[in-house]
N, CA and C of each residue as an Amber inpcrd file, in Angstrom:
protein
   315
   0.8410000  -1.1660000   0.0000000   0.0000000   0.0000000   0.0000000
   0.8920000   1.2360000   0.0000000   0.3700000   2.4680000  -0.9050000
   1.4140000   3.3730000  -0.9780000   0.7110000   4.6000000  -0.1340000
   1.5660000   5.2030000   0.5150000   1.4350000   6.8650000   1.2280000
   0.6920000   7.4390000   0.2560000  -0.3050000   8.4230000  -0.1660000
  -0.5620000   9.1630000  -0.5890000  -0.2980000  10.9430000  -0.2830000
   0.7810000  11.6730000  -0.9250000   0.8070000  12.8950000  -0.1600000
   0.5400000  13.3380000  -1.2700000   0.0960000  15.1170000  -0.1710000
  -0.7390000  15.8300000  -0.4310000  -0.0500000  17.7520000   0.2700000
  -0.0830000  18.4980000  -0.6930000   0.5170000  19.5530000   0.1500000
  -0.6320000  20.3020000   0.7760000  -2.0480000  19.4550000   0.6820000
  -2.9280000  20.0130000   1.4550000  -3.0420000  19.8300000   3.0500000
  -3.2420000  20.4540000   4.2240000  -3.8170000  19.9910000   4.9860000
  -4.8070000  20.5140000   5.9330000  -5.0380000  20.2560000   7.1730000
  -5.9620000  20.9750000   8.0180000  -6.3900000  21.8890000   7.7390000
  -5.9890000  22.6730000   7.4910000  -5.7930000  24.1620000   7.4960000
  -6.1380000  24.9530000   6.3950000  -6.0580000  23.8380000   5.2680000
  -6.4390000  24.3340000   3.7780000  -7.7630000  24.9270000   3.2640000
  -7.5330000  25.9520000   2.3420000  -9.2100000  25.9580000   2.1450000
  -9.9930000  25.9160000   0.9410000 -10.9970000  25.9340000   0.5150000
 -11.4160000  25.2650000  -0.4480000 -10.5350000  26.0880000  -1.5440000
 -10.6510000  27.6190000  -1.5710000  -9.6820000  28.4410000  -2.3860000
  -8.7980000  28.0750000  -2.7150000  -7.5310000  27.2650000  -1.9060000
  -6.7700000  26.9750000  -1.8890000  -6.2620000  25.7860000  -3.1880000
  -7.2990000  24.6320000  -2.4110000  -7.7800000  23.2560000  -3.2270000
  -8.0940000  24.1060000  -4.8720000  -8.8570000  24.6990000  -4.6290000
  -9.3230000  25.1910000  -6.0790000  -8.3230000  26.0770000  -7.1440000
  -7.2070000  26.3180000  -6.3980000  -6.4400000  27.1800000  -7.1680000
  -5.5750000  26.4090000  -8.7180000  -6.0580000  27.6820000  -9.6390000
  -4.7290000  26.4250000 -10.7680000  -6.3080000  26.0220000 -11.3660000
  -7.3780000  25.8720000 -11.0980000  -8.1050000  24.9880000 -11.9690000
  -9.2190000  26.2940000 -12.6210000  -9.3220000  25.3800000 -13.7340000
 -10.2010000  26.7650000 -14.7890000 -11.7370000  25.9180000 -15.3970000
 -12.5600000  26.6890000 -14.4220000 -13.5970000  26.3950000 -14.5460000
 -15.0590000  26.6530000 -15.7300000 -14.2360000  27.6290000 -16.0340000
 -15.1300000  28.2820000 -17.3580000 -15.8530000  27.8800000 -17.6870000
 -17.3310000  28.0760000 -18.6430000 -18.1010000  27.3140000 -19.2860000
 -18.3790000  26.4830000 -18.3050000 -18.8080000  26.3680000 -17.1710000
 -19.1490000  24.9510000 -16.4890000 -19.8860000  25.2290000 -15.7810000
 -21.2260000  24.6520000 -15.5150000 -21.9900000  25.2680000 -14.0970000
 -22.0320000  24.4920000 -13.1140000 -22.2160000  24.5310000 -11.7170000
 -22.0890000  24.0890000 -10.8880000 -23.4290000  24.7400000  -9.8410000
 -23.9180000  23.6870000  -9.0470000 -25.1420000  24.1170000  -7.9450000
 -24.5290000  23.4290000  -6.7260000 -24.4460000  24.5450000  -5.6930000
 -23.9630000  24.5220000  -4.4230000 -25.0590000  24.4070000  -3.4660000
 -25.6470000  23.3820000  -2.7590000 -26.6530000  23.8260000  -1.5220000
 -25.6960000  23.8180000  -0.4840000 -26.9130000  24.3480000   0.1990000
 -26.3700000  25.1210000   1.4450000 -25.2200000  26.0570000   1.6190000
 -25.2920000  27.4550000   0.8150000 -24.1340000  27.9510000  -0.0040000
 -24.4790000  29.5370000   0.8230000 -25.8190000  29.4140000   1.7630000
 -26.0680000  30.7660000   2.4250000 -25.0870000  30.8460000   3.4230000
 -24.0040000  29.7590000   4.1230000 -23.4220000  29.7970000   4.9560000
 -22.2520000  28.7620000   5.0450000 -21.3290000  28.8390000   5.5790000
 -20.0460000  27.7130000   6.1000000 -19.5620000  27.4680000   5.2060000
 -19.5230000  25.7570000   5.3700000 -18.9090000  25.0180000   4.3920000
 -19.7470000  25.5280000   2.8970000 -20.6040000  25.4570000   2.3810000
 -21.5250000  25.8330000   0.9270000 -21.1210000  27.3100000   0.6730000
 -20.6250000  28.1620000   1.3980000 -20.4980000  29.2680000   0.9700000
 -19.0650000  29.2510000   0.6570000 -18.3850000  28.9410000   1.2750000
 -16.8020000  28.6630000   0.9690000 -16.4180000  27.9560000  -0.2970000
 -17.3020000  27.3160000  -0.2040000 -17.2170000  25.9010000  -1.4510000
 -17.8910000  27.0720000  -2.8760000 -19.1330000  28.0090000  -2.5500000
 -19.1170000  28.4280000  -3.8320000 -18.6760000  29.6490000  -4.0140000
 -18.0050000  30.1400000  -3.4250000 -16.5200000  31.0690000  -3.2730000
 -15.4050000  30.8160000  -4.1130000 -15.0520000  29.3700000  -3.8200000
 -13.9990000  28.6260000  -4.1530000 -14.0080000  28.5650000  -6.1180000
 -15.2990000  27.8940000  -6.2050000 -16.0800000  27.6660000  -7.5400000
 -15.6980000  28.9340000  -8.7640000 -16.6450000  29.4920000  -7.7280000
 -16.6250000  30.8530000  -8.5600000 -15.5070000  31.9550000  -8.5460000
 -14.7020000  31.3800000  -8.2520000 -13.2370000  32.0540000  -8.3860000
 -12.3840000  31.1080000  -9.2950000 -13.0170000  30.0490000  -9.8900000
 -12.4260000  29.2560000 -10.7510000 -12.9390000  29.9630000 -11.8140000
 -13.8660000  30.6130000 -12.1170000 -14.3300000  31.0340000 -13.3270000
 -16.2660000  29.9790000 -13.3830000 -16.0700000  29.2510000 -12.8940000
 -17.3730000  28.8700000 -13.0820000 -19.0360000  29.4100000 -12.6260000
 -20.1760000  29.3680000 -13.5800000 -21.1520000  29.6870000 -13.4570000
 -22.2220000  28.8700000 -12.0150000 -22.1650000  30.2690000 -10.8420000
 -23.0220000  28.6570000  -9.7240000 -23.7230000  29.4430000  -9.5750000
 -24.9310000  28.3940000  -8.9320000 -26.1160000  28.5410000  -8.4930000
 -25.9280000  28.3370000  -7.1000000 -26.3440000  29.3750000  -6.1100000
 -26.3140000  29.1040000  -4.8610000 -27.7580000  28.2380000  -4.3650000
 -27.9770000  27.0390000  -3.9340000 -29.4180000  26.2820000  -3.6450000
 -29.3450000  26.6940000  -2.4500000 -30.2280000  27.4360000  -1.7080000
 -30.5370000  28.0090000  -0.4710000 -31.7040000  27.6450000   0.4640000
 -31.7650000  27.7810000   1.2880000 -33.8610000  27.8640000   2.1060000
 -34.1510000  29.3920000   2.4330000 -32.5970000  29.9910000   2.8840000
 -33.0580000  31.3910000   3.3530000 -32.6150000  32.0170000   1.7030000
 -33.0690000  32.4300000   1.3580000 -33.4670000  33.3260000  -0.0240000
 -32.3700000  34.7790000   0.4050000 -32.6330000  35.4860000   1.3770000
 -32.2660000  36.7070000   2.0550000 -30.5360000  36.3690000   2.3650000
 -30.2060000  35.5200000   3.1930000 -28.9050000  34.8730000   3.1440000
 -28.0240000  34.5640000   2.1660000 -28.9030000  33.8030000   1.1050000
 -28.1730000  33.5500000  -0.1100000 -28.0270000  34.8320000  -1.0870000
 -28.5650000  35.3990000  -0.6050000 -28.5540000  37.1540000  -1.5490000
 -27.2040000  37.6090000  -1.3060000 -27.1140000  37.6840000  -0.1820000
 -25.9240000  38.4540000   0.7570000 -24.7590000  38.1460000   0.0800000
 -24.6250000  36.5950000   0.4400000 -23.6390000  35.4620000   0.0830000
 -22.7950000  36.1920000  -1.7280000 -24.0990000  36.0310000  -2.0940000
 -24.0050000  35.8150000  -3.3890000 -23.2530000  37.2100000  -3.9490000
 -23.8180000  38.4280000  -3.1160000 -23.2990000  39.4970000  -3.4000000
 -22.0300000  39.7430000  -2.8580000 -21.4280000  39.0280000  -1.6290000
 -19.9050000  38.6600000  -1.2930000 -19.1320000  38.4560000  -2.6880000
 -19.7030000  36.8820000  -2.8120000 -18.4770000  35.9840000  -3.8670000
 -18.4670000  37.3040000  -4.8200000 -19.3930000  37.9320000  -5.5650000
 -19.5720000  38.3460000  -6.8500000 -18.2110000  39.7790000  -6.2210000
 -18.6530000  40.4820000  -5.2730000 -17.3170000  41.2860000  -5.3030000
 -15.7520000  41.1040000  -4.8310000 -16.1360000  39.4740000  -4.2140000
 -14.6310000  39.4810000  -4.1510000 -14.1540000  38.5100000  -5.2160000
 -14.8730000  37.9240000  -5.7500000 -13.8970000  37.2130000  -7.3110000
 -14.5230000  37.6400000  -8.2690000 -15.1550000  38.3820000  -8.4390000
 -15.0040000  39.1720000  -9.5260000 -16.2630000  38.4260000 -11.0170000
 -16.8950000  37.1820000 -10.2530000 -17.3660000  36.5110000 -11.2180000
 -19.1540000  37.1960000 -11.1860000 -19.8150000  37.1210000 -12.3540000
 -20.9610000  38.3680000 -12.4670000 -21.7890000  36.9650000 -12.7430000
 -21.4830000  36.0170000 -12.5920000 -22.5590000  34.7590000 -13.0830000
 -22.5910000  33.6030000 -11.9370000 -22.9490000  34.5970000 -10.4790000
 -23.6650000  33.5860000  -9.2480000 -25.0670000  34.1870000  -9.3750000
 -25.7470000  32.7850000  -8.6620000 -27.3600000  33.1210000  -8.9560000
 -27.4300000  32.5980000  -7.7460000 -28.7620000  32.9370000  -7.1950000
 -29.1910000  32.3850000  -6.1280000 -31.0120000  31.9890000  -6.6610000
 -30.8800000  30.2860000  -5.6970000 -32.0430000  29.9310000  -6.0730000
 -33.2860000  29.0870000  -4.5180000 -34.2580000  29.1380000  -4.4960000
 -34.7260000  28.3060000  -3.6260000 -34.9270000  27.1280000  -3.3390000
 -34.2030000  26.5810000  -2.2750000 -33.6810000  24.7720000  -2.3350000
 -34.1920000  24.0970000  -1.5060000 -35.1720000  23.6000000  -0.5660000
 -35.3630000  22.6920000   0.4000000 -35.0250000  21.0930000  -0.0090000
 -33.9580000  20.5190000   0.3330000 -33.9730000  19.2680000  -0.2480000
 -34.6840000  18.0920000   0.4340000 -35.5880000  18.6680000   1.6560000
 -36.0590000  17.6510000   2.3820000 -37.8650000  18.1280000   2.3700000
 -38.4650000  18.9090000   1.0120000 -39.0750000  19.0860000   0.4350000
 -39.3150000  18.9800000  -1.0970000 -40.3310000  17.4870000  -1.3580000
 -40.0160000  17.0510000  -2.4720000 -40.4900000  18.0400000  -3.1820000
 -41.5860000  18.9820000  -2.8980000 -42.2700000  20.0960000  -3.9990000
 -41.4080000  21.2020000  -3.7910000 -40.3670000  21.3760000  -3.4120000
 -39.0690000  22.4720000  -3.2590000 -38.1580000  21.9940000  -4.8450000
 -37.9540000  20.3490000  -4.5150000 -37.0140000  20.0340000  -5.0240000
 -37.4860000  19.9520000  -6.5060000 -38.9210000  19.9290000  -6.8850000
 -39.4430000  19.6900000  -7.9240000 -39.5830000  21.0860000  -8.7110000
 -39.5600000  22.1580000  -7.7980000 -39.9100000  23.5630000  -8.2060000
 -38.1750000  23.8340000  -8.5420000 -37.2200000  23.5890000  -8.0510000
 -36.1480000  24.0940000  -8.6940000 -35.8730000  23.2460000 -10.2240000
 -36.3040000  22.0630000 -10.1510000 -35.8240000  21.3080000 -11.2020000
 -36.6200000  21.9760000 -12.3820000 -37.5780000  22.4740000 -11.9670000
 -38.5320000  22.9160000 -13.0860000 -38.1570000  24.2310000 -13.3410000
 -37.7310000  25.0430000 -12.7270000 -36.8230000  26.3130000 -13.0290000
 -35.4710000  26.1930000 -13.8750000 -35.0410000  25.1140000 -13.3330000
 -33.8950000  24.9700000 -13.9360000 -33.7760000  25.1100000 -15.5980000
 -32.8000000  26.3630000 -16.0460000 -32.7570000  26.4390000 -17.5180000
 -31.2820000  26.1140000 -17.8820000 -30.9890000  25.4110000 -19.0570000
 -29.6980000  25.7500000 -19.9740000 -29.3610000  24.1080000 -19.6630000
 -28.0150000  23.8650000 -19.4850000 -27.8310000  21.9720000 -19.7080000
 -27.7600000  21.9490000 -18.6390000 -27.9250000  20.5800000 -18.2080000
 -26.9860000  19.6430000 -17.0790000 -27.0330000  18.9910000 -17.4390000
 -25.8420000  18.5930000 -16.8820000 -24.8520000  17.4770000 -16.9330000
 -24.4380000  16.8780000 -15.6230000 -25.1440000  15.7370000 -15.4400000
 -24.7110000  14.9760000 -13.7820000 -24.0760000  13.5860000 -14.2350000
 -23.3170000  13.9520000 -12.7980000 -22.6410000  12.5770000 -13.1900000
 -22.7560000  11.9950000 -11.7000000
């Protein structure tokens, strides 16, 4: 079995992880992106160049958020959308909003 290293550690942050990679053309949907870990993570994203969707419950939160990332990386293509994932008619109302491709894998 081999060591796997990594010049990441504890301490690292998603920015960090994300640096060097070019996201362009790509969209990406972040829940839980009004706060913590989801907001960091679509911070991270959208400083790659990629197009995200913040999936939220607080609408008002994810505004905020959204207006952060957009002035500190500079990217003009975060959206914020309404997400309950433990509401199937939440989850059915975003899917049905949802415009342009996806692509899941």
């Amino acid at each position: 079995m081999s060591i796997i290293t990594t010049p990441f550690g504890f301490s690292s942050t998603a920015t960090e992880l994300a640096q060097g990679i070019d996201l362009t053309g790509r969209r990406v949907v972040v829940t839980g992106a009004s706060s913590g870990l989801g907001a960091a993570t679509a911070r991270a994203l959208a400083g790659t160049g990629a197009e995200v969707t913040l999936a939220v419950q607080d609408m008002a939160a994810g505004e905020r958020v959204a207006k952060d990332i957009t002035g500190s990386t500079g990217n003009q293509e975060v959206r914020v959308a309404h997400l309950n994932l433990a509401d199937p008619a939440s989850v059915a109302a975003f899917t049905a909003a949802w415009e342009g491709p996806c692509t899941c894998w």
